[in-house]
N, C-alpha and C positions, 0 to 999 in steps of 0.2 A: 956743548949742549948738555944739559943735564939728563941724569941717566932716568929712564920710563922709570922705573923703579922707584926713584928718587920723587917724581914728580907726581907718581900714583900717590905715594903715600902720603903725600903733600895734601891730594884734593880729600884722598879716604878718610886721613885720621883723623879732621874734623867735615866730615863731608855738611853736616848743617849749617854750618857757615861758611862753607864755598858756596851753598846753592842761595843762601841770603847773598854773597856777594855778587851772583851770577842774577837771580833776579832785581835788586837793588840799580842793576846796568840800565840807564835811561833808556835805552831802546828797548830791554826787555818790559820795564813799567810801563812803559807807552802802550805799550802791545798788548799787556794785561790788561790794561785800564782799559782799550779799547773792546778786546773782548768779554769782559766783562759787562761794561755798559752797553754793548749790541747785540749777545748773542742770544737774547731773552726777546728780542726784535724778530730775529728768524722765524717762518712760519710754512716756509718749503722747503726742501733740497736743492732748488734756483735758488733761494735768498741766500743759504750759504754758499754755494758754489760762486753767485754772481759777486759777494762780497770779500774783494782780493784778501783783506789785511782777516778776517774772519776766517777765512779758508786756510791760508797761508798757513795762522797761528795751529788751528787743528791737528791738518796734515804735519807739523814739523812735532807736534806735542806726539806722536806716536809714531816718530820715526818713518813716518811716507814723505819726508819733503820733496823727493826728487821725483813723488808722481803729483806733485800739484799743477800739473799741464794735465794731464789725464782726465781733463772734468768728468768726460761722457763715460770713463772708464769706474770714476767715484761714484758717479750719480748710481749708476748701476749696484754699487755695494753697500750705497745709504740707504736704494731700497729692498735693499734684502729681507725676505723674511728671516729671522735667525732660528724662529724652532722649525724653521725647514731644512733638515739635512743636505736639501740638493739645492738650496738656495745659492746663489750668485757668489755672493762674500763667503759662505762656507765650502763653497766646493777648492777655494783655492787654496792652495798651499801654503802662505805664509796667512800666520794667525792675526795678522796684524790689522786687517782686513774686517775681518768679523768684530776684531775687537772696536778698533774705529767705528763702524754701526753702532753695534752695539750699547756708545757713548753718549750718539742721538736718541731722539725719538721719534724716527719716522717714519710712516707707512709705505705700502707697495706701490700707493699713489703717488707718493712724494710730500705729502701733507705732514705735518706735526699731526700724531696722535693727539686726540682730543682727551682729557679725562673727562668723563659723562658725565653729564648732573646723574641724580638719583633722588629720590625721595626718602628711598632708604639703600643703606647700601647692606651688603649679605648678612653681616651682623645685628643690625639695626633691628631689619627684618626679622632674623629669627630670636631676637630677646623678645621684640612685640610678639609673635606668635606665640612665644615661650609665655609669655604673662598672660595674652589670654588663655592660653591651656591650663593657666593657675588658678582665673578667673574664677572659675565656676565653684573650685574648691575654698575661694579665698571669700566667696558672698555667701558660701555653706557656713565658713565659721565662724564670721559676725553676725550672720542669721543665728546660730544655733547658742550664741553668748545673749542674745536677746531673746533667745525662747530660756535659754535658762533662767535668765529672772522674769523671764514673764510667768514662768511654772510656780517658782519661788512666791513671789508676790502674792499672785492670786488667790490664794487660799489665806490668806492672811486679812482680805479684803472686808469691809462689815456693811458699806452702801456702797452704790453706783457713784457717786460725788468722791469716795476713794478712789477708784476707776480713773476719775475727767481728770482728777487732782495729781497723779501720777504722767508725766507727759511720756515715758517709756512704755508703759503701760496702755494709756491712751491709743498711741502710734501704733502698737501691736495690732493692740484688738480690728482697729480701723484701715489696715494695709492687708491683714488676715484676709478681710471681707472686702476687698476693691477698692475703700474708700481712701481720700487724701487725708493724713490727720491736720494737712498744714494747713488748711482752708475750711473744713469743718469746722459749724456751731457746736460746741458745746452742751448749750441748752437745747439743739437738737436732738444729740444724741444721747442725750440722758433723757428725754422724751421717748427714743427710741428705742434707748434700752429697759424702758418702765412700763411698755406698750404690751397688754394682754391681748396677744397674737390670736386668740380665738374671738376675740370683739373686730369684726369689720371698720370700725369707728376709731380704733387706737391710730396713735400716731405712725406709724410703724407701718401699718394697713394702708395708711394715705396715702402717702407720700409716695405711691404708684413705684416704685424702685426697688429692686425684689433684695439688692443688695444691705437694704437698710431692716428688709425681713430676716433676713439670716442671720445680722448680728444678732439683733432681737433673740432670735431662736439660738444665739449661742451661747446665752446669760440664763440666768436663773432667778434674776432681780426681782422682788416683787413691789407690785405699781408704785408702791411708796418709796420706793429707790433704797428701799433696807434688804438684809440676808436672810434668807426663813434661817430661824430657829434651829441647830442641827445639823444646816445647810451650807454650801460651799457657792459662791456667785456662778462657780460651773462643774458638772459631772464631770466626770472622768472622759467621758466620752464626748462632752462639749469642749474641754481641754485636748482634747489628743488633734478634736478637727482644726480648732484653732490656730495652734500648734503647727499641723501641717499645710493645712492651707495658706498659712506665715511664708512656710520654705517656699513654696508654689508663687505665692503672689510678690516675694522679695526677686525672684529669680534664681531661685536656691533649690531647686525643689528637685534637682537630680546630684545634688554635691554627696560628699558622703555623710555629713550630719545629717540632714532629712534621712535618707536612709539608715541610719542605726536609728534616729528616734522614731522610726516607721517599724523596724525591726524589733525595738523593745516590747512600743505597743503590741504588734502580730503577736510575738511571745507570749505576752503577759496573758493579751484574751481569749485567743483561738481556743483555750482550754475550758472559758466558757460555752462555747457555742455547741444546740443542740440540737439542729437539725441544717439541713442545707439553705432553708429560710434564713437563719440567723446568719450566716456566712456573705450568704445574697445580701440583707438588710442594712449589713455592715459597710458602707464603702470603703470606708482604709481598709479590714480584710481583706474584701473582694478583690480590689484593687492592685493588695499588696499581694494575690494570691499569684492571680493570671499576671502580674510581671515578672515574677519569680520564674513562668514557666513560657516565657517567652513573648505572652500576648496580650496585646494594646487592648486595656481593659475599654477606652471610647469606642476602640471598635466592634464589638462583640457584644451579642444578644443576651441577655440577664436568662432568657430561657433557654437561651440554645445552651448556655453555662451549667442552669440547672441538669438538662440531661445529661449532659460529660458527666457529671457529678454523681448522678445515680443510677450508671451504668451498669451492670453486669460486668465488668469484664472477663467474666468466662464465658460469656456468649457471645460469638460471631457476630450474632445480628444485634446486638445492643448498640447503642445510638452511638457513642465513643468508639466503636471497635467499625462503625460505618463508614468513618471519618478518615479521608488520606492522610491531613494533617496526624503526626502521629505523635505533638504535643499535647494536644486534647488526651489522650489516653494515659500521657505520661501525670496529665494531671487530674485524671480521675483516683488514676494508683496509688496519688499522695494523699488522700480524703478518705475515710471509712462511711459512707453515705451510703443506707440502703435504698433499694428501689423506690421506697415509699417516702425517702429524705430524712428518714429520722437514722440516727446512729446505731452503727453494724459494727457488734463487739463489745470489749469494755475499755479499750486505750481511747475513749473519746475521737473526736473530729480527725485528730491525727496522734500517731504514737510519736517519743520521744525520736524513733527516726526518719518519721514523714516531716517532723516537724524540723530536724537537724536539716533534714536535704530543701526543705523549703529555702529558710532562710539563707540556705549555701550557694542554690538559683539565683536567690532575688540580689544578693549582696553584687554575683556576679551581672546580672542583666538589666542592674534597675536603672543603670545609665547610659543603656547601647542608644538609646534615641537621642539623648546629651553628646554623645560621642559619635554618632555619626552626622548629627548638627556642625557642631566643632568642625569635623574634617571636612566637610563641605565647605562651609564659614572659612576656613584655612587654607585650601584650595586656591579658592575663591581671591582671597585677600594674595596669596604670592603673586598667583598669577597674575594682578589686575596694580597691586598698587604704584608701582617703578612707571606705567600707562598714565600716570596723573600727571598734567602739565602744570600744577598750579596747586596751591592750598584750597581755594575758593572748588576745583576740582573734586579734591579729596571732601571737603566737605558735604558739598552736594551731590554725595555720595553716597547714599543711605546704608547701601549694604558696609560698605569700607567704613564711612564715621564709626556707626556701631561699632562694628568693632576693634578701631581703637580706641574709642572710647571707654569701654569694658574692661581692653585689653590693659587700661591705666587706670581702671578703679573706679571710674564715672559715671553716673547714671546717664543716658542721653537725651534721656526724658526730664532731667531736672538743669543740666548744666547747658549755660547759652551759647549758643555755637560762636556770638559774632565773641565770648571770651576766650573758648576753644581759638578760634583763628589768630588773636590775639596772641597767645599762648604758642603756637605755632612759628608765627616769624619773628618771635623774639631772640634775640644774641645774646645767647650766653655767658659772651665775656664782656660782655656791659652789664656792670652790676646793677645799673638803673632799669635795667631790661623789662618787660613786663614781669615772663616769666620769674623774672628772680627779686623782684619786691613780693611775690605771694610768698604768705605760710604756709601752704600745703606741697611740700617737695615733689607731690607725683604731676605739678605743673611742671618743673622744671626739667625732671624726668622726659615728660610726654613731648617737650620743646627740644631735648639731647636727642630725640630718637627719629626725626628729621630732617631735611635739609632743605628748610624753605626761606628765602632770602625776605629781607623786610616789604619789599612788595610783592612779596606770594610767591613768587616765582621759584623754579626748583636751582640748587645748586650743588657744584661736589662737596662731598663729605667731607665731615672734620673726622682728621685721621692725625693718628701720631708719626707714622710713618708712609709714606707713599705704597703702593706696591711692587715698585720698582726697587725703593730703597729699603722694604722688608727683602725682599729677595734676594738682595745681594749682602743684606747683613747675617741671610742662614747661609747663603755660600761662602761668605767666609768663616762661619762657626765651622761650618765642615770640612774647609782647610786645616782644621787645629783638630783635626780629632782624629785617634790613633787607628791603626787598620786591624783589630780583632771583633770580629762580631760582638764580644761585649760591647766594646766602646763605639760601636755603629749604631745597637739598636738602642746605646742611653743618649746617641748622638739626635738619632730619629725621633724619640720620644721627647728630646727636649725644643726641637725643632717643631714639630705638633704644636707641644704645649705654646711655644713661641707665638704664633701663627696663629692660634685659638686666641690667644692672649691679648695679645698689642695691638688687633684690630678694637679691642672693647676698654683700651687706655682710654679717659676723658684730660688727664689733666696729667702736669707735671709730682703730682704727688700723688696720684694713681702710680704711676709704674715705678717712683722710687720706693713705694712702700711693698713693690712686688720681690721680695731679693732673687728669686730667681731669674725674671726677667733679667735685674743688673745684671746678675750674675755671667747670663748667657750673652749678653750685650761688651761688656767687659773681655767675655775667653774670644768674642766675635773676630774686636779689635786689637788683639793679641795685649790687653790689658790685668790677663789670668795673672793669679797671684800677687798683683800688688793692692798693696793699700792706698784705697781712693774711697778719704773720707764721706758721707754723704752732703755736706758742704760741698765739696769739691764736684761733685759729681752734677749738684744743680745749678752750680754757676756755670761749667760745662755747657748743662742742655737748655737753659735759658741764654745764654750765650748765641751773637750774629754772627756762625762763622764766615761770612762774606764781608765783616767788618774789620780792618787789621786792628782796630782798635777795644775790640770787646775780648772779654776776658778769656775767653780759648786759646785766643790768639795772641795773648802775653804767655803761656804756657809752654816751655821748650817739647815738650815732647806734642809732636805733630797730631798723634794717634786722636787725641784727646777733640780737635778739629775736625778730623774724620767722624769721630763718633758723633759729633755732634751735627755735622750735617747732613747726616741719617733722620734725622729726628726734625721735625713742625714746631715742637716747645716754641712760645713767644716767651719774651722777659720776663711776663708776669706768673708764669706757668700753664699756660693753656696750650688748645692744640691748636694746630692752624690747619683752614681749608686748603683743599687743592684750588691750584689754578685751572683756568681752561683748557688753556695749551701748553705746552714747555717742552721746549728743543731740547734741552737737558735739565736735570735736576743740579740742585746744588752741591752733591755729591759731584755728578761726573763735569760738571763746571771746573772744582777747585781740584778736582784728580787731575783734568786739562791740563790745566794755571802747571800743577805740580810735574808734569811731563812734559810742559815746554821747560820750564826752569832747567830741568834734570836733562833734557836734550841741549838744552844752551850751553848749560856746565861742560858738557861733554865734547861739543863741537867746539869751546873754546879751548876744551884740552887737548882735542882732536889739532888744533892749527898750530901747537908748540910741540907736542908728540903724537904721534895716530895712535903709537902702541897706547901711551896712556888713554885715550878714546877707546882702543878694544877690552883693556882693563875695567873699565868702567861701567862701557855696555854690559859686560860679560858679570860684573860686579849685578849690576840692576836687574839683570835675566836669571840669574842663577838660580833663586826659586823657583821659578818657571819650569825646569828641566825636567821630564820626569822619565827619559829613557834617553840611549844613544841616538834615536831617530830626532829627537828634537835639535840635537847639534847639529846634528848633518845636516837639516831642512834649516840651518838658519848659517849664515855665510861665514858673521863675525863669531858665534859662538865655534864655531868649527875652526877656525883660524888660531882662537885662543888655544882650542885643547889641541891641536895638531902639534903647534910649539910648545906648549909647555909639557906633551910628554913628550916630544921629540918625534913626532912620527912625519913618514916621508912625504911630501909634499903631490907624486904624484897617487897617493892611495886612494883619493876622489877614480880615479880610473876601474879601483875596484866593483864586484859584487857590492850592494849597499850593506848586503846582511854583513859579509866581509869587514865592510869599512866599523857596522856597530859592533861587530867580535871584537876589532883592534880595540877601541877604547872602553866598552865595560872590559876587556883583560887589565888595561892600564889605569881605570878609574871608577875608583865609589865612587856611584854619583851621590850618594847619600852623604857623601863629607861634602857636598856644594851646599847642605842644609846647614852646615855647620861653620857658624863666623869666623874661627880661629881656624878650623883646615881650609875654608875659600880663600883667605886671606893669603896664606901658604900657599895656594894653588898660585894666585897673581900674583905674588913676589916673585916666584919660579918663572912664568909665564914673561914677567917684565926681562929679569933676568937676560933670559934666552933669548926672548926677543930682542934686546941690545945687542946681544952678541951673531945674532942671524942677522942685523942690517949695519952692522960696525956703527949702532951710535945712532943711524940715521933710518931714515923708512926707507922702503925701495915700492913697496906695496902699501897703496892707497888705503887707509883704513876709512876714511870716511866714505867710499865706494862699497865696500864690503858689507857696512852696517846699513846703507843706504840702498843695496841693493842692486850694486855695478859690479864690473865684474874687470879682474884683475888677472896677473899674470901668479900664475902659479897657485891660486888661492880660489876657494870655492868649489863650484860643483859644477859638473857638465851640465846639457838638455840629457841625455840620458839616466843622469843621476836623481833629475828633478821629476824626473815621470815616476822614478821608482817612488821617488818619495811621496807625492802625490797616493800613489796606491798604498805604500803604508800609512798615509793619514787617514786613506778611506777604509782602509780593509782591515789594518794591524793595530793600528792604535785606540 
């Protein structure tokens, strides 16, 4: 008989092509094939358990075969919860148990967890929120690049036929004052702007619509549609209303542009004004006064204004000092207004620091009603929109359309919803899609930031990675990362960054042009430090790992397989949606596949030596170890290290803390990290063990690893309770 020793090194030293010969084995391809092509069929914890060769294949891939009688015992630990401590599969002792769960996906019911549609999923969600909160600032600065040439312009102007002639120009003046410039005559409104607004009879007068009087009255044209002499098509003060009532009627009118061109103006004139009349008379003053100092200029009386203004405030009884509101007072204090309204002093209406503190008010408060619009509107829109069943839903939604429509740049008042809806169920990755024959990219955008299938309906998001298969790619980043609080908190922060990140990947050239992401994707799957050209990297993640024939899988190195079916990528570079339901991911599919192989290997090694079967095991667990309680709670790693450092067979009888003294004295566990001392460990191990069974087994190894129990080998009922309480209490 050949010696364990002999025959470990045999299966070790090329162990990737023992497990290709060990899968290759017609009965194991049978087996694969078969679970592969069924287990995407499962859709309860019966369907697996009732389906022999599906259960069978599970149970043997992590080492339970010899409880695949156990149904009622199984069922029990598939539906475990696992972030429950006291859950069923975690309360027990052998890890094997959780891990198996763990490998499904299925509820306390027994169902396949569902992935839920969503309309938006949490990222989605808050990029739209995020852009409308931009919104407001983003219609302030194409409003305020059109007030700048409309400033520009105007004064440059010499008849109203310069005005019609100018279509930027045009659109201003005419959206300023309510009207549409896209359906507007023309020869109207140069009628209108030519109309001597003291003649009843003018056109202007007619036309019964006060918004066509206002333009009128915001020109300076005379009847003959030329410039007076000297003159400007508009004062200073018919420019500044224009001007603002622009930001107002664009929907700008609380961005921060309106406000600094509100803030100029205030600056520039306040210096003229000479009694409290002139303040009153002003509306942008007025206006911009009492929001500076907290108060909705609509709602507030012009008189009750004037008396705050020409208070006393060294008298008790003066009208400001009668006031609870005790902003009224703060804004009497910013004004030098005598009792009589004319000016008290000689710093004018306000001094250089009535006027600094003004304008440090208004800058701060001139958009609390914007902003708490906004938060409502935002509220609003979390809480309500994941409630939509349908696009046709969200449509006819008025408060939610608005705003995403806003929220992507839209007017909702100009853009056709049945193009919106359009826009909506269009796919992405069909270049003929609606969305993506438009020029204007914030279609295609506004179509990425839902999940509405082509007949309206809602479905799971396109994700680059599941969230199953995010989570187990930062656990094992966190396997690889050293134990000093440095390298925790750059472990944490790149884990964050990770997780912030790769939920808002759209495509295969999104995350390789991220190098961190690689980066962290690469240390994940113990890939750190090689070179892995970006070629290589994208034939990788566009690569079918469930295909044996697509290019991953011509790749010797396994890892590169793993990594890959972590990730959605299709061929072409996109992401792909989740499914409805799924028993397992494609991860813990091909992990399956890879642990029945790695169990086959083993029990075929097990039937010509057991010792090389403990070898083996003990080879595949050795990462696993992370104290002496984990040998002892496991039968065959305890068997390994009792013989290979020689310790006596009945030291199971001991103290347990006892039994972990003996072997942290006789063993780093820290050299089982290390290839070349593990190696050394199982030569020794093989060694002895030939020489403890002269050549032959006496003790069952494939019992010990399976979970039976043998003579001389193992652990009492007393030992296992102990262990028990250090899994719960010390580990």
């Amino acid at each position: 008989m050949t010696s364990t020793f002999l025959t470990y090194r045999m299966y070790a030293q090329d162990l990737g092509r023992s497990l290709v010969r060990t899968a290759s084995k017609v009965e194991n391809a049978r087996e694969e094939k078969y679970y592969q092509e069924n287990i995407g069929k499962v859709t309860s914890v019966d369907d697996l358990l009732n389906d022999r060769r599906l259960f069978a294949y599970a149970m043997k891939a992590h080492g339970l075969e010899d409880m695949t009688y156990a149904k009622a015992f199984m069922r029990k630990v598939l539906k475990s919860d696992l972030t429950d401590p006291k859950s069923f599969a975690r309360q027990l002792v052998d890890s094997r148990y959780a891990i198996f769960a763990k490998s499904f996906n299925f509820t306390a019911d027994g169902t396949v967890r569902a992935n839920l549609p969503y309309v938006q999923n949490e990222f989605q969600e808050d990029d739209t929120i995020g852009l409308y909160s931009e919104h407001r600032l983003k219609k302030g600065a194409s409003a305020a690049t059109e007030a700048q040439y409309y400033e520009t312009k105007i004064a440059t102007l010499t008849s109203v036929d310069d005005l019609i002639a100018d279509d930027r120009l045009f659109a201003f003046a005419l959206t300023a004052h309510g009207l549409d410039p896209t359906i507007a005559s023309s020869t109207t409104i140069r009628n209108v702007l030519t109309s001597d607004l003291s003649d009843p009879g003018s056109i202007a007068n007619r036309l019964g619509d006060v918004r066509y009087v206002n333009l009128a009255a915001a020109f300076s044209f005379e009847t003959d549609g030329s410039v007076a002499s000297g003159s400007a098509p508009q004062t200073n003060a018919q420019l500044n209303d224009t001007i603002s009532t622009y930001y107002d009627a664009s929907g700008s009118g609380s961005s921060p542009a309106a406000a600094a061109h509100r803030t100029q103006y205030y600056t520039n004139t306040i210096g003229t004004v000479a009694s409290v009349d002139d303040l009153l008379n002003n509306d942008s003053l007025y206006q911009y006064a009492l929001t500076a100092f907290g108060l909705n200029p609509n709602l507030q009386s012009k008189d009750a204004i004037r008396h705050v203004l020409t208070s006393d405030l060294a008298d008790p009884d003066s009208y400001a000092n009668t006031l609870t509101d005790t902003r009224y007072r703060t804004l009497a204090a910013a004004f030098n207004f005598a009792t009589d309204g004319t000016l008290s002093g000689s710093e004018g209406a306000q001094s250089n620091d009535q006027l600094d503190s003004t304008t440090e008010l208004y800058l701060t408060n001139y958009d609390d009603a914007a902003v708490n619009a906004e938060s409502v509107a935002t509220t609003f829109y979390r809480n309500r929109i994941n409630l939509m069943t349908s696009v046709d839903a969200l449509i006819d939604n008025p408060t939610l359309y608005k705003f995403v429509i806003e929220a992507f740049g839209f007017d909702p008042a100009v853009e056709p919803k049945s193009k919106i809806r359009q826009v909506l169920v269009s796919d992405l990755s069909n270049p003929t899609s609606f969305a993506n024959l438009q020029s204007d990219a914030r279609y295609r955008e506004l179509a990425d930031a839902f999940n509405f299938a082509p007949d309206g309906s809602v479905m799971q998001p396109r994700e680059a990675q599941t969230e199953t298969d995010e989570l187990a790619t930062i656990q094992l980043y966190n396997t690889r990362v050293g134990s000093t609080k440095a390298e925790e908190d750059a472990a944490t922060a790149e884990s964050t960054y990770y997780h912030n990140t790769i939920a808002r990947v759209r495509s295969l050239d999104d995350f390789l042009g991220d190098e961190r992401l690689v980066a962290y994707v690469l240390k994940a799957y113990g890939l750190e430090g090689q070179r892995v050209p970006a070629d290589v990297m994208r034939n990788v993640l566009a690569s079918d790992p469930m295909d044996d024939d697509s290019y991953v899988n011509k790749l010797s190195d396994a890892r590169f397989r793993d990594l890959a079916a972590a990730f959605t990528f299709t061929a072409d570079g996109q992401i792909g949606r989740g499914v409805e339901q799924q028993v397992q991911s494609r991860s813990s599919i091909l992990k399956t596949i890879d642990m029945h192989v790695r169990q086959s290997m083993e029990s075929d090694a097990g039937s010509q030596n057991e010792g090389v079967r403990l070898a083996l095991y003990f080879q595949r667990k050795a990462g696993d170890i992370t104290s002496p309680f984990s040998i002892l709670a496991d039968k065959a790693l305890f068997e390994v290290v009792r013989t290979a450092l020689g310790l006596p067979a009945n030291m199971s009888q001991a103290d347990i803390d006892v039994q972990a003294a003996m072997i942290t004295k006789r063993l780093n566990l820290a050299d089982l990290k290390d290839p070349e001392k593990l190696d050394k460990f199982l030569a020794r191990f093989s060694s002895l063990y030939d020489l403890s069974t002269g050549g032959s087994s006496t003790a069952s190894a494939a019992s010990i690893i399976l979970g039976g129990q043998s003579s001389g080998i193992g652990t009492n009922a007393g030992l296992l309770g102990s262990l028990q309480g250090v899994r719960l209490g010390r580990l």
